[in-house]
C-alpha positions as CSV (number, residue, x, y, z in Angstrom):
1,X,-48.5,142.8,-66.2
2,X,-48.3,143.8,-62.7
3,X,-51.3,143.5,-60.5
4,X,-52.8,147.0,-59.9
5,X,-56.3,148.3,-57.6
6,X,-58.7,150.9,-58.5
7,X,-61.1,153.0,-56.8
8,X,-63.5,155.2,-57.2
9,X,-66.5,156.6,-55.4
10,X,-70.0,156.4,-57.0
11,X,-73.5,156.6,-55.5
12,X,-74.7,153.2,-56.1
13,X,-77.8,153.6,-54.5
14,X,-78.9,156.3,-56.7
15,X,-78.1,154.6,-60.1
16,X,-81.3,152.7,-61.3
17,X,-80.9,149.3,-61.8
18,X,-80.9,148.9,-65.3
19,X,-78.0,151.4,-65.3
20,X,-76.1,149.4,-62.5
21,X,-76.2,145.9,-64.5
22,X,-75.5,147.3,-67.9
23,X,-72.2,148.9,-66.0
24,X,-71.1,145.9,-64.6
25,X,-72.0,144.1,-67.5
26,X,-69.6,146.2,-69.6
27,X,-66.8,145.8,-66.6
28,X,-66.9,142.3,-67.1
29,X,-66.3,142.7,-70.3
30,X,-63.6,144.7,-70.7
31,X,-62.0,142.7,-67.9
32,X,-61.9,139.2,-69.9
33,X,-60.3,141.6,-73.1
34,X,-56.8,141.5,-74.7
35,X,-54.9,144.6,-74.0
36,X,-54.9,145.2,-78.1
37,X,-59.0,144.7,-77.7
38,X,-59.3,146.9,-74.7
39,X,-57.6,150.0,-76.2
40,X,-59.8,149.8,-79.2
41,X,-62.7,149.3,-77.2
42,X,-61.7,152.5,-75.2
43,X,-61.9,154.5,-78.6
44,X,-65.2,152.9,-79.4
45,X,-66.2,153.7,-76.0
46,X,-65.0,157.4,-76.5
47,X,-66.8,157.5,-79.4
48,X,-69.7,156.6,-78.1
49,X,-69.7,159.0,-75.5
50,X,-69.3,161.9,-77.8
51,X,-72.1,161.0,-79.5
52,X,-74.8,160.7,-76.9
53,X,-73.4,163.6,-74.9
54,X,-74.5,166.4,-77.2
55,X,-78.4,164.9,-77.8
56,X,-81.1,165.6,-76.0
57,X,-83.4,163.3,-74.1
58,X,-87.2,162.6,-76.6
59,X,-88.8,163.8,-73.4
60,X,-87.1,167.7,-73.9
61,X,-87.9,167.5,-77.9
62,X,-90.5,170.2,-78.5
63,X,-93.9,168.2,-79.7
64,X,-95.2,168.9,-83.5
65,X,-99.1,169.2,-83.6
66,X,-100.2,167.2,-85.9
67,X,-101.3,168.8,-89.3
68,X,-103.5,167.9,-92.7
69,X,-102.1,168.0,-95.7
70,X,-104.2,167.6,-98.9
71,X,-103.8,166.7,-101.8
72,X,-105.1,164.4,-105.4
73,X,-103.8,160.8,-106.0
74,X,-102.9,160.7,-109.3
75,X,-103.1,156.8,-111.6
76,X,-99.8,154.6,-110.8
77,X,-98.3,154.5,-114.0
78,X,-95.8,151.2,-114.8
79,X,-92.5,152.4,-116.2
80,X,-90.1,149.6,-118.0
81,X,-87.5,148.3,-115.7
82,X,-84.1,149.3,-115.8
83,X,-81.5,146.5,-117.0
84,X,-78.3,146.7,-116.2
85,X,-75.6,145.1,-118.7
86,X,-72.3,144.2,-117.3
């Protein structure tokens, strides 16, 4: 494999940093991967994206007020346990 340079322009004085360490984290990562490991990490990656991109934050949830709910507590009752057989 032939040696190749990328770049790319971020703001890395905006990104908290939390968000800066977990990135290089996952940079170093990926770097010390197999080429087979580091496609399928890509997928997982992808994956992963999809998934958080479409949620929204728990601060933006709409808040339920709490409610009461009554009711009567009836006596446990034991039932015989269920046996398998093989």
């Amino acid at each position: 494999m032939s040696n190749y340079s990328l770049s790319f322009k971020t703001d890395w004085n905006r990104l908290p940093p939390s968000k800066l360490i977990a990135l290089l984290k996952c940079l170093r990562i990926l770097q010390s991967m197999s080429e087979d490991a580091l496609e399928e990490a890509a997928e997982e990656l992808q994956g992963i994206a999809d998934f958080y991109r479409d949620r929204f934050p728990q601060a933006n949830l709409a808040a339920i007020p709490a409610s009461s709910i009554k009711g009567k507590l009836k006596s446990a009752q034991v039932r015989p346990p269920i046996v398998l057989e093989p």
